[in-house]
C-alpha positions as a Markdown table, in Angstrom:
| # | Residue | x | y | z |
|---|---|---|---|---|
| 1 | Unk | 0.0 | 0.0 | 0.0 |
| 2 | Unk | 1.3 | 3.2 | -1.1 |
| 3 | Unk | 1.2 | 6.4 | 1.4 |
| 4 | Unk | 2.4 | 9.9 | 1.2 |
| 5 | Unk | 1.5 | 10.3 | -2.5 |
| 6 | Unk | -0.2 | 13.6 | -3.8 |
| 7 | Unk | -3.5 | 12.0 | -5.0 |
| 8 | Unk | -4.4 | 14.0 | -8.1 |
| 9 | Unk | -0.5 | 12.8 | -9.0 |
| 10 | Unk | -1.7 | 8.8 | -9.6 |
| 11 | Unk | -2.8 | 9.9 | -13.6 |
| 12 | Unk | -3.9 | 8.1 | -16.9 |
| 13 | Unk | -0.4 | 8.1 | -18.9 |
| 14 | Unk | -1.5 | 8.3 | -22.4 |
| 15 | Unk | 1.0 | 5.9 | -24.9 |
| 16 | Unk | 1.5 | 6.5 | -29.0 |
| 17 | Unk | 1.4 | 2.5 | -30.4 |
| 18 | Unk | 3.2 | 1.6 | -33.3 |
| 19 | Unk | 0.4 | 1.3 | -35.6 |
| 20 | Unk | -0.9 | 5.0 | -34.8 |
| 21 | Unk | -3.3 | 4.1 | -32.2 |
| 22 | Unk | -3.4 | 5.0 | -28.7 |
| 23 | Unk | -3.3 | 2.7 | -25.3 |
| 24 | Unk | -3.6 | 4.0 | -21.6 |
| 25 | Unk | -2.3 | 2.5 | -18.2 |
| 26 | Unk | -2.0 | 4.4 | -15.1 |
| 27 | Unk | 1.2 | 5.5 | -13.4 |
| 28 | Unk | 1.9 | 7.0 | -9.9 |
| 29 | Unk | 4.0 | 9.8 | -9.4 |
| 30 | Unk | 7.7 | 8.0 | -9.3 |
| 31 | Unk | 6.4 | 7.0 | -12.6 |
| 32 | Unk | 6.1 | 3.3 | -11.9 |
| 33 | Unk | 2.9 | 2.0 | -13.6 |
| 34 | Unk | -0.2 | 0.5 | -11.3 |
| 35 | Unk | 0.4 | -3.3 | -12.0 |
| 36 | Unk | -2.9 | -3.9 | -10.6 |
| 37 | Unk | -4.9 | -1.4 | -13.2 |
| 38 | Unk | -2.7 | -2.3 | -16.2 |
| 39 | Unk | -3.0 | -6.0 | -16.2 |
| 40 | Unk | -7.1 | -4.5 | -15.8 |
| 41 | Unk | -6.4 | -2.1 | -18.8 |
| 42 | Unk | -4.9 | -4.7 | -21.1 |
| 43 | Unk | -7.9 | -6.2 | -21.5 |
| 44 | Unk | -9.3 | -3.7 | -23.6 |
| 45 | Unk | -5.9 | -2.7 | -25.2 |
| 46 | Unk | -6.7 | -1.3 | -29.2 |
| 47 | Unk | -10.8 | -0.3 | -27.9 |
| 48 | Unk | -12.0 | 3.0 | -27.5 |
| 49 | Unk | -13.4 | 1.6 | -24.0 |
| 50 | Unk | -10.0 | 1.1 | -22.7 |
| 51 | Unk | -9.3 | 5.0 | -22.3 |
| 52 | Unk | -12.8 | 5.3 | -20.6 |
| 53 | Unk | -12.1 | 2.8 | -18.0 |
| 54 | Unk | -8.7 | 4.3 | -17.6 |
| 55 | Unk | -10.3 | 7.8 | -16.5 |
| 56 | Unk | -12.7 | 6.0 | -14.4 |
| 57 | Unk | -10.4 | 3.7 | -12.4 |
| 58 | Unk | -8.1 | 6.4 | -11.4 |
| 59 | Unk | -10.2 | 8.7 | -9.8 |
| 60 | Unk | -11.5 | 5.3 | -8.3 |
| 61 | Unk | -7.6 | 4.7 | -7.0 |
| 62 | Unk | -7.2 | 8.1 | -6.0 |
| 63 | Unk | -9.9 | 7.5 | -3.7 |
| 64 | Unk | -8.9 | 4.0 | -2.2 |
| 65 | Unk | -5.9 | 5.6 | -1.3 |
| 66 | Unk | -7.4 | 8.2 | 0.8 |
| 67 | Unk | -9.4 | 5.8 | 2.4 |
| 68 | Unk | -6.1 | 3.2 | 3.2 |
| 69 | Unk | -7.4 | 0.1 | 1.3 |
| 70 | Unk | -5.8 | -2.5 | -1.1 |
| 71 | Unk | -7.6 | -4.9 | -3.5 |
| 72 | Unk | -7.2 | -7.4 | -0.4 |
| 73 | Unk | -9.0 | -5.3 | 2.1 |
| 74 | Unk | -11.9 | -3.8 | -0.1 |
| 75 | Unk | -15.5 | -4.6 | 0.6 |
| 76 | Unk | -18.3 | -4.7 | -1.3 |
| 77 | Unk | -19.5 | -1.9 | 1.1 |
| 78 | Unk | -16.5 | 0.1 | 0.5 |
| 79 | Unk | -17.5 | -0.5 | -3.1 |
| 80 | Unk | -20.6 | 1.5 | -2.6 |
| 81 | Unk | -19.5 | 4.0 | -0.4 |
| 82 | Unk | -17.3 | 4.7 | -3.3 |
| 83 | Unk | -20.8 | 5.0 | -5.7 |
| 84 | Unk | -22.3 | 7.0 | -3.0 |
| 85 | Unk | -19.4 | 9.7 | -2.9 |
| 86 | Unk | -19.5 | 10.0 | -6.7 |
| 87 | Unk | -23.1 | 11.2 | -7.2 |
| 88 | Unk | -24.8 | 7.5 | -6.6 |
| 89 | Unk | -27.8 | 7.2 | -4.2 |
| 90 | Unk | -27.0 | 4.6 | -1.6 |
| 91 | Unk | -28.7 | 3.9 | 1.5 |
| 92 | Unk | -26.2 | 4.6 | 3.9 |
| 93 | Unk | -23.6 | 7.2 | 5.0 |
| 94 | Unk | -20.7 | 7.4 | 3.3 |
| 95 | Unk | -18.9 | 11.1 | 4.7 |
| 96 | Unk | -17.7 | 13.8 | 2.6 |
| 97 | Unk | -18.4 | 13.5 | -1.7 |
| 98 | Unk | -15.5 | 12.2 | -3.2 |
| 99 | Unk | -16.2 | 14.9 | -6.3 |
| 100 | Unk | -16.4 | 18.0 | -4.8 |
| 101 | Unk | -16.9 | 21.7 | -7.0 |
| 102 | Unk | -15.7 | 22.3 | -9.7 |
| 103 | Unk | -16.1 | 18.3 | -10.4 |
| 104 | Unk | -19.5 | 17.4 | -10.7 |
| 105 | Unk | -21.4 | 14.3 | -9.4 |
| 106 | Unk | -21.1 | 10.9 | -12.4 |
| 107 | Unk | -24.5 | 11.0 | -14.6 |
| 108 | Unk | -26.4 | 8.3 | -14.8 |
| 109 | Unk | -24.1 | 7.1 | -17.3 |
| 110 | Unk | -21.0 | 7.5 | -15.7 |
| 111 | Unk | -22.2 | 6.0 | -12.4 |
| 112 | Unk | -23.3 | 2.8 | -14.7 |
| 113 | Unk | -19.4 | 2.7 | -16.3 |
| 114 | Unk | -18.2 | 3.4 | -12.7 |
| 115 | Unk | -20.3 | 0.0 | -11.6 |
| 116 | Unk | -19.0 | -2.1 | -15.0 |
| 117 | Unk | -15.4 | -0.6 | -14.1 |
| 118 | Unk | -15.4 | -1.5 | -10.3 |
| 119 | Unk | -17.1 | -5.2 | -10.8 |
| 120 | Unk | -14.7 | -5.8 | -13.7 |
| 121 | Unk | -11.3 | -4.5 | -12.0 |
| 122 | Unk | -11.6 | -6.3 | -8.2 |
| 123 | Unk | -13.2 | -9.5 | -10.0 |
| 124 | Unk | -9.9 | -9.7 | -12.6 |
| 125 | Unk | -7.4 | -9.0 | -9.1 |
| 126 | Unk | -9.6 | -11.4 | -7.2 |
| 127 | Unk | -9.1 | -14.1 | -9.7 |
| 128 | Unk | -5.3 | -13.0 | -11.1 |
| 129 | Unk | -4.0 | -13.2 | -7.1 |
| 130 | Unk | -6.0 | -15.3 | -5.7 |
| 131 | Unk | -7.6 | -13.3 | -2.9 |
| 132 | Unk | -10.5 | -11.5 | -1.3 |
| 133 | Unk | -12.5 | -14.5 | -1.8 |
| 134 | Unk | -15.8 | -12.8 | -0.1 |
| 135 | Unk | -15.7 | -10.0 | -2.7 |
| 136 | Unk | -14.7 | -12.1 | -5.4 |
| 137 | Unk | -18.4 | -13.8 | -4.2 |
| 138 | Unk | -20.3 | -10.8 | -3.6 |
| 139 | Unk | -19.4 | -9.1 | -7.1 |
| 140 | Unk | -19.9 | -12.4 | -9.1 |
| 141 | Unk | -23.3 | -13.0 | -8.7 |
| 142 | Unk | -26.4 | -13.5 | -11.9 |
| 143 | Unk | -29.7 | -12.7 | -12.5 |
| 144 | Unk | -33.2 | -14.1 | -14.3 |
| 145 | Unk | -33.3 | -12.5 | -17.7 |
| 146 | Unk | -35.9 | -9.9 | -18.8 |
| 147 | Unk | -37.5 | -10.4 | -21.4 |
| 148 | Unk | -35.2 | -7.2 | -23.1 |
| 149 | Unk | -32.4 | -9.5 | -22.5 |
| 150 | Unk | -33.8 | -12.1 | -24.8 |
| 151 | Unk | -34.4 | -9.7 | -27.3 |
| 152 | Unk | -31.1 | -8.6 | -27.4 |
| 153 | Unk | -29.7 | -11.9 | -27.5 |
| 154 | Unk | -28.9 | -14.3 | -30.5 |
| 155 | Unk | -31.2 | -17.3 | -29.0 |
| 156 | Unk | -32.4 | -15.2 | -26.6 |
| 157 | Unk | -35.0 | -17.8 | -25.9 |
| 158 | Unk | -32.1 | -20.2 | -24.3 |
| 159 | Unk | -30.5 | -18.4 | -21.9 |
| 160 | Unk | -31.5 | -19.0 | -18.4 |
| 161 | Unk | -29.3 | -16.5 | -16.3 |
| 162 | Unk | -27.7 | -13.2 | -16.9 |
| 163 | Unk | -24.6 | -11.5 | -15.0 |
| 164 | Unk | -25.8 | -9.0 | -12.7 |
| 165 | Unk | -23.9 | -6.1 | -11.1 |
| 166 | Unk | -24.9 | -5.4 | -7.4 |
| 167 | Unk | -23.1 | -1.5 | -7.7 |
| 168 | Unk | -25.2 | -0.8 | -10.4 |
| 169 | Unk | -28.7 | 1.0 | -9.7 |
| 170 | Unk | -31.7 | -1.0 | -11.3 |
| 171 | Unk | -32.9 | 0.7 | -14.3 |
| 172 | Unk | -36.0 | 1.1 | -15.2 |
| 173 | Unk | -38.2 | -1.1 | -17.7 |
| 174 | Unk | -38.9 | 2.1 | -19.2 |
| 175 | Unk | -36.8 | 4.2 | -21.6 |
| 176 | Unk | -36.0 | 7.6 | -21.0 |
| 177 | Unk | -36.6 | 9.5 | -23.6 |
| 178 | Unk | -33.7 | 10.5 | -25.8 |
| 179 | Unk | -32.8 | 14.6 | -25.5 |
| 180 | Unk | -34.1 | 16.1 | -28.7 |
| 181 | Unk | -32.7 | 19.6 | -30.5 |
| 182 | Unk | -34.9 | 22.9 | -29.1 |
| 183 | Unk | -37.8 | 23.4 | -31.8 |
| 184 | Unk | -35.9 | 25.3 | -34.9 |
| 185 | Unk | -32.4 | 24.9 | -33.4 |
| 186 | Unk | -31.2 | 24.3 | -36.9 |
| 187 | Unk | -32.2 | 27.5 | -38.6 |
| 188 | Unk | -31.2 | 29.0 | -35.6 |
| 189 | Unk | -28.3 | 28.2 | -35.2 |
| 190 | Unk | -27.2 | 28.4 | -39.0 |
| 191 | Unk | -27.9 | 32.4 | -38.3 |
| 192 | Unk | -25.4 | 32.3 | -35.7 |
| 193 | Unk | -22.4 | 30.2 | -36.8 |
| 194 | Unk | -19.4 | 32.7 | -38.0 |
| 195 | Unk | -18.1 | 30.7 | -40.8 |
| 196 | Unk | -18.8 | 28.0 | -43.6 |
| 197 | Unk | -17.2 | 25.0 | -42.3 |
| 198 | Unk | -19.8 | 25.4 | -38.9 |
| 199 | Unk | -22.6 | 25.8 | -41.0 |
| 200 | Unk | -21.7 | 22.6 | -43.0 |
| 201 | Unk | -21.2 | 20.7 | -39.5 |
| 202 | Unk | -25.2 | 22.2 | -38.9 |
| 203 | Unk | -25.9 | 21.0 | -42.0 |
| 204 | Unk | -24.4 | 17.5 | -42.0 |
| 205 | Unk | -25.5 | 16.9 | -38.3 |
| 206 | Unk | -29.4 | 17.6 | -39.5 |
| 207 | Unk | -29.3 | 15.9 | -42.2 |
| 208 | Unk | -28.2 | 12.3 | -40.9 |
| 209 | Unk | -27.0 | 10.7 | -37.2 |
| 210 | Unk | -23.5 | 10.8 | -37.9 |
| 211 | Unk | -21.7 | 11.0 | -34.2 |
| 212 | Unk | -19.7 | 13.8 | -33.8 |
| 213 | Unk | -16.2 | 11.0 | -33.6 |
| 214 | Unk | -17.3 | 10.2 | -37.3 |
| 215 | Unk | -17.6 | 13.7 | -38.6 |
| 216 | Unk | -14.4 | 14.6 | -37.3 |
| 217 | Unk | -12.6 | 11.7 | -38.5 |
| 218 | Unk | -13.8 | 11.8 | -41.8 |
| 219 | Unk | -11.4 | 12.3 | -45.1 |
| 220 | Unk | -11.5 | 13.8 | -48.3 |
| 221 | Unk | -11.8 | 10.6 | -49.8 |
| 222 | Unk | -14.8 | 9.1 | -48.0 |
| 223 | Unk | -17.3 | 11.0 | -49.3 |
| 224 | Unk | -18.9 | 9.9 | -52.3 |
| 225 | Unk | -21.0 | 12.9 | -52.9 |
| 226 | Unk | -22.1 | 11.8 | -56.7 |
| 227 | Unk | -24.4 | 9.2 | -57.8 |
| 228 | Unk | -23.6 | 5.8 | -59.0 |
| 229 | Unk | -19.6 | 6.3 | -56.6 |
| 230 | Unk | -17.0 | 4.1 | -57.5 |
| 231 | Unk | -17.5 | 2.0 | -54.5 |
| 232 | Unk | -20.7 | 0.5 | -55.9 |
| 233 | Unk | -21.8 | 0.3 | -52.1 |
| 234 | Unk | -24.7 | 3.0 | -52.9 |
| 235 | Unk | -26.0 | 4.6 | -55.8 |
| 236 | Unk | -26.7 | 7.9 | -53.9 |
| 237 | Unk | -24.3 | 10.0 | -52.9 |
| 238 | Unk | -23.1 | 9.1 | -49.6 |
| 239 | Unk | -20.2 | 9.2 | -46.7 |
| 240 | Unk | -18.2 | 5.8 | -45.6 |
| 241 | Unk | -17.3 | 6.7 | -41.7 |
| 242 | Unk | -14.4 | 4.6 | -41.4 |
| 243 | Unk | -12.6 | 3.6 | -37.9 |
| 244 | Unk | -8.9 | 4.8 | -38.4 |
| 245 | Unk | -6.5 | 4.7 | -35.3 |
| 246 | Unk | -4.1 | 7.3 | -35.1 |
| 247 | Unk | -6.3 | 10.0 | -36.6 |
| 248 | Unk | -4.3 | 13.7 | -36.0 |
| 249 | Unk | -6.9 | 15.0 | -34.2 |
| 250 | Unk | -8.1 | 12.1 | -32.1 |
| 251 | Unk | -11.4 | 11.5 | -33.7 |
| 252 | Unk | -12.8 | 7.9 | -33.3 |
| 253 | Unk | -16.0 | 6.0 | -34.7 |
| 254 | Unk | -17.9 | 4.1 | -32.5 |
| 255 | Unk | -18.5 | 1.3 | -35.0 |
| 256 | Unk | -15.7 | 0.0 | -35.9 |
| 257 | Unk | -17.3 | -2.7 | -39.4 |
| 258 | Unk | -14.5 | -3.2 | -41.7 |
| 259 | Unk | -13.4 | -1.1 | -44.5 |
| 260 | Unk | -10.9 | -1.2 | -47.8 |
| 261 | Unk | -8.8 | 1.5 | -49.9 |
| 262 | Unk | -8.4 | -0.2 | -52.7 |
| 263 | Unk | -7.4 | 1.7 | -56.3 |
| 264 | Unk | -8.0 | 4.4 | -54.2 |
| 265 | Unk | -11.6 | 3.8 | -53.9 |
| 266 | Unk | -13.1 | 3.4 | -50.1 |
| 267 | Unk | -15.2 | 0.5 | -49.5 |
| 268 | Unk | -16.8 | -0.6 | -46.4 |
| 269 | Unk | -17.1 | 1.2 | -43.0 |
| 270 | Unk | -21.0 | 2.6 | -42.0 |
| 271 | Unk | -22.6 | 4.2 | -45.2 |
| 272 | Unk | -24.6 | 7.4 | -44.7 |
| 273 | Unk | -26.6 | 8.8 | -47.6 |
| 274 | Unk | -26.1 | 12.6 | -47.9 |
| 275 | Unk | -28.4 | 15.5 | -48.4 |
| 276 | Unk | -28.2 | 18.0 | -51.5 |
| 277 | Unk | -28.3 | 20.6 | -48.4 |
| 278 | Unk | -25.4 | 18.8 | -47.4 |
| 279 | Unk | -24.0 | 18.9 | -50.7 |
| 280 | Unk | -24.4 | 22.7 | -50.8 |
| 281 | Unk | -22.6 | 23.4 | -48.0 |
| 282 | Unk | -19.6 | 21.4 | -48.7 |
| 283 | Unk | -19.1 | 23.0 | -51.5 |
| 284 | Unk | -19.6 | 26.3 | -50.2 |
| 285 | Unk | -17.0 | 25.4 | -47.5 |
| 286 | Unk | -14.6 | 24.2 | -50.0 |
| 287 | Unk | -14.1 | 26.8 | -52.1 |
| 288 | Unk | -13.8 | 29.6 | -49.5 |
| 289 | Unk | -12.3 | 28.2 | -46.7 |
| 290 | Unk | -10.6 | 24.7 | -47.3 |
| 291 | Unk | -9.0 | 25.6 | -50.6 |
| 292 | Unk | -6.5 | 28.2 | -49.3 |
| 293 | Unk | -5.6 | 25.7 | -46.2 |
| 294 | Unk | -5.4 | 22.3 | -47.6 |
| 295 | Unk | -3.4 | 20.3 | -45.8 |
| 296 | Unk | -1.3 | 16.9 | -46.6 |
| 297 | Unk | -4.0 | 15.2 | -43.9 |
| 298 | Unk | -6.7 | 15.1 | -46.0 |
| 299 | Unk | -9.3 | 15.5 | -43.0 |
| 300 | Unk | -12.6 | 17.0 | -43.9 |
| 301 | Unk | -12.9 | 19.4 | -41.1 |
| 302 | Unk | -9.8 | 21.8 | -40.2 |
| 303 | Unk | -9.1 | 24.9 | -38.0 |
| 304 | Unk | -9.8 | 28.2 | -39.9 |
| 305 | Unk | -7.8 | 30.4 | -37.2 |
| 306 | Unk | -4.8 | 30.8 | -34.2 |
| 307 | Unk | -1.7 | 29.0 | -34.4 |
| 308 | Unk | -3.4 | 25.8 | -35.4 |
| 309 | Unk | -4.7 | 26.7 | -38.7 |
| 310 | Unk | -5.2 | 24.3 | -41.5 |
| 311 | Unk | -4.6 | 21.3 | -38.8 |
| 312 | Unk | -7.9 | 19.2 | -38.1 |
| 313 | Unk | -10.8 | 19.9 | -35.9 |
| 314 | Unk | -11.3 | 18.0 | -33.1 |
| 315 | Unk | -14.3 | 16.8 | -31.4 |
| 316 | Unk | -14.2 | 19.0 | -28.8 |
| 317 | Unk | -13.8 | 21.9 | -31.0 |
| 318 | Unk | -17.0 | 21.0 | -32.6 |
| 319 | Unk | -18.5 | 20.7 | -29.3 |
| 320 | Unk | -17.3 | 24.3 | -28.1 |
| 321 | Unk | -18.7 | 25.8 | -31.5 |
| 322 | Unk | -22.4 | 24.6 | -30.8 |
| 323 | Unk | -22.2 | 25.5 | -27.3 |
| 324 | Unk | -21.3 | 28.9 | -28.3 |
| 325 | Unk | -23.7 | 29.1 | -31.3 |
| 326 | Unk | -26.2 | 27.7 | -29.5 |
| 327 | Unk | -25.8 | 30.7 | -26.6 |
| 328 | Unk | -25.7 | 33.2 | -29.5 |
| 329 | Unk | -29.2 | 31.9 | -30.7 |
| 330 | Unk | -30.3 | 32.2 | -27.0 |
| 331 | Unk | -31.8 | 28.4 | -27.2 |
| 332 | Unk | -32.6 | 26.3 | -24.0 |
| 333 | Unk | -30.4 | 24.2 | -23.0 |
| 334 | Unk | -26.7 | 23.2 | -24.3 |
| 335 | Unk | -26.5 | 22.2 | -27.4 |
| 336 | Unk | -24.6 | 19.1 | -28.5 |
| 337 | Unk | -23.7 | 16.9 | -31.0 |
| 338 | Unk | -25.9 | 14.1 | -29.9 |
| 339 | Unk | -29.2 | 16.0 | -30.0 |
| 340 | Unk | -29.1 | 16.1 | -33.3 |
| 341 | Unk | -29.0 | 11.9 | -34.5 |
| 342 | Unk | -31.8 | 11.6 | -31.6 |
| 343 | Unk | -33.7 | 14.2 | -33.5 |
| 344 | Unk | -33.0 | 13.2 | -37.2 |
| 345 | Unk | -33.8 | 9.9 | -35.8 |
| 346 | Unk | -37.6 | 10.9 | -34.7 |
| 347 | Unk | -37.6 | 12.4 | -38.0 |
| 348 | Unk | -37.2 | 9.3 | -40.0 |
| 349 | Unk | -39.1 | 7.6 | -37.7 |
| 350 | Unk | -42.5 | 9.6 | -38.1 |
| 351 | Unk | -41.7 | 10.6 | -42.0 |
| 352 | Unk | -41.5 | 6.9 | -42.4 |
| 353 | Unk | -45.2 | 6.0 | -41.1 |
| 354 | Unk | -43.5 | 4.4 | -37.9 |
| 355 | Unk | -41.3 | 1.7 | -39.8 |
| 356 | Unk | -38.5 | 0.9 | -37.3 |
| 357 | Unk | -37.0 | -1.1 | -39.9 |
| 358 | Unk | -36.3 | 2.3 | -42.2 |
| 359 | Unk | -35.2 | 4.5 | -39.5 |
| 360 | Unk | -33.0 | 1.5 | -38.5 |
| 361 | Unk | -31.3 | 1.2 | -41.5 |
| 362 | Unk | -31.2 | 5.2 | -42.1 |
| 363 | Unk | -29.6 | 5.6 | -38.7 |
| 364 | Unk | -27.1 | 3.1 | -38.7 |
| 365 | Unk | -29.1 | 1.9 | -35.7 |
| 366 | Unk | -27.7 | -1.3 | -34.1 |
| 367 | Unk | -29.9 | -2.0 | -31.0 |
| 368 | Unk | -32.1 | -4.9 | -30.9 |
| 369 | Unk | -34.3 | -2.5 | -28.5 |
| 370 | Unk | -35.0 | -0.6 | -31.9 |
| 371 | Unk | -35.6 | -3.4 | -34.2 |
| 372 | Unk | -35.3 | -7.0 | -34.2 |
| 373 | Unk | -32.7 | -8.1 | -36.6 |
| 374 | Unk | -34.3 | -10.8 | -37.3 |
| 375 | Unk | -37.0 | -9.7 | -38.9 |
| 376 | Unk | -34.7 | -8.7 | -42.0 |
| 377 | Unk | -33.6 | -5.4 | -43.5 |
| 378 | Unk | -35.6 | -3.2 | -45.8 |
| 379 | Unk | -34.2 | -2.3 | -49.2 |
| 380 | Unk | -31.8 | 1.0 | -48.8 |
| 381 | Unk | -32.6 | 2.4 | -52.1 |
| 382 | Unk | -36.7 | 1.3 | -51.8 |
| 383 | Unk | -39.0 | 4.5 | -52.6 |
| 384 | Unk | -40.3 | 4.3 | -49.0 |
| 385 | Unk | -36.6 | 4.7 | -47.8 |
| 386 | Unk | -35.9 | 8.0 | -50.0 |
| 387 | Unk | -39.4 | 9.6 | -49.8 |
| 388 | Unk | -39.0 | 9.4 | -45.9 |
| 389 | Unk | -35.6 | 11.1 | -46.3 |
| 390 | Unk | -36.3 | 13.3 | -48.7 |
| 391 | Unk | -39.1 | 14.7 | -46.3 |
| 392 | Unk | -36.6 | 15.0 | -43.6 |
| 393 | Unk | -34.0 | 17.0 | -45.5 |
| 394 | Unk | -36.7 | 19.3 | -46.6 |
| 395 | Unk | -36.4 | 18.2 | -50.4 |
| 396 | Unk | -38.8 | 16.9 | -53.1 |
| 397 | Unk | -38.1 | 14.3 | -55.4 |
């Protein structure tokens, strides 16, 4: 057990790979690395997850520290003392919030990866070492299936138990509902934005449910913007968002389906048909603002101004710029990326007459709580599938 460390020393030390990607371990402040978390962190070594857990189990080590306990002494009380102090409601006392101003309280989301971290890291150490056999028992226990978890399932109807964590809060059999854009945020905020390249991002955000990791990341030579692309993927023009590691500015896809360069000709990755408002603006953008900065990248999306001009635009930059646009416009709320695949999604859905299979497909939508797989995929280039599109994007035929 370590003691006399400074505790906001113990930090997630970032490390370049060979093949352009990232990995993350922890170190302390001699700069030894945690054994314990990187034989943890290893697991998800060349995932987007493994830096998430990374930033959750330190502040998680940072705290067991303070508190004088080892992987051999924790409890699963400790465990949600822990939960408590970081903004999850337990019934009992757990003394002074672990996150105090300016860090906030974990979201619901957080506290859920906080649970899936915890369970995951003292179950690995309990097994690895050999000890703490009562938490190694308390963590691994199971659960009777819902009837959600049989729908998400390949032969759903077979399984008879499910792994259950007791740090995480039960959820509710009812969805919340997803956090939609402010009524005319779009036209709003296209008044607002200063330059071309924002009002494309507006654009391209409306227009489909691209995440803001695949608009970032995108190149040049993944968009397909005229009919019948050499690809042959999809007659309509259309973007491939394609999982790169080692992107310059640190964009990531969440979906990671394979993809090709071959003959110089992308193949593969998610497909997302495109908009001719979309269109529009990347052209507009092009010729006024790319041309006189284009870069040897080849990234879509670049700084315009300051000391980093003509490198790529990161995801946070786009963040910052709806934040501040969306201030400008004087709409409720905070603006984010997110709103707007949530909304476009809606869209679809009602444009479509309520056929989850189209807005499935439109969306890139992978949850079985959406659709049921299973019950096939509609045709992407089917007059249904365009006329609901076409109504979203404000177009006719």
């Amino acid at each position: 057990m370590r003691t006399g460390m400074v505790l906001d020393d113990i930090r997630v030390q970032p490390m370049k790979r060979g093949d352009g990607g990232w990995s993350y371990t922890i170190v302390w402040p001699d700069g030894s690395v945690d054994e314990e978390a990187d034989s943890f962190l290893r697991l998800f070594e060349g995932s987007g997850t493994q830096k998430t857990y990374a930033y959750t189990l330190v502040d998680h080590l940072r705290w067991r520290v303070r508190e004088g306990l080892s992987t051999a002494k924790t409890t699963v009380r400790d465990l949600h003392r822990y939960m408590g102090a970081v903004g999850a409601t337990v019934q009992m006392p757990f003394g002074r919030p672990w996150r105090v101003p300016p860090k906030r309280p974990y979201t619901a989301s957080g506290l859920g990866t906080a649970a899936a971290v915890l369970k995951g890291f003292y179950l690995h150490q309990c097994v690895r070492q050999q000890i703490n056999d009562e938490l190694r028992a308390e963590l691994d226990v199971r659960r009777l299936p819902t009837q959600a978890d049989r729908s998400r399932s390949f032969l759903g109807h077979t399984i008879t138990s499910m792994s259950a964590n007791p740090l995480e809060k039960r959820r509710s059999s009812r969805r919340r509902h997803p956090k939609m854009l402010p009524d005319g945020a779009r036209s709003e905020l296209l008044e607002k934005v200063n330059t071309a390249r924002d009002a494309m991002i507006v654009d391209w955000l409306s227009d489909t449910t691209l995440r803001v990791g695949g608009l970032a990341g995108l190149y040049l030579s993944d968009l397909h913007l005229r009919e019948n692309a050499a690809c042959g993927e999809c007659p309509s023009p259309h973007v491939h968002v394609c999982d790169r590691w080692g992107n310059p500015n640190g964009a990531a896809a969440k979906k990671k389906p394979d993809w090709w360069l071959r003959d110089g000709v992308i193949t593969g990755g998610e497909i997302y048909r495109v908009s001719p408002a979309m269109i529009s603006s990347y052209f507009t953008y092009m010729t006024t603002e790319y041309r006189p900065l284009a870069a040897a990248h080849g990234m879509l999306l670049i700084q315009l101004a300051g000391p980093r001009r003509g490198e790529p635009l990161t995801t946070d930059a786009v963040r910052g710029m709806l934040k501040r646009a969306g201030r400008r416009a004087k709409l409720p709320g905070r603006i984010k990326p997110h709103q707007f695949r949530h909304t476009t999604t809606a869209a679809v859905l009602k444009a479509s007459g309520g056929d989850a299979l189209v807005t499935k497909v439109a969306g890139n939508w992978s949850s079985a709580a959406m659709v049921e797989d299973v019950y096939g995929h509609p045709d992407l280039h089917s007059p249904k599938f365009s006329a609901a599109l076409f109504e979203v994007w404000g177009e006719s035929e």
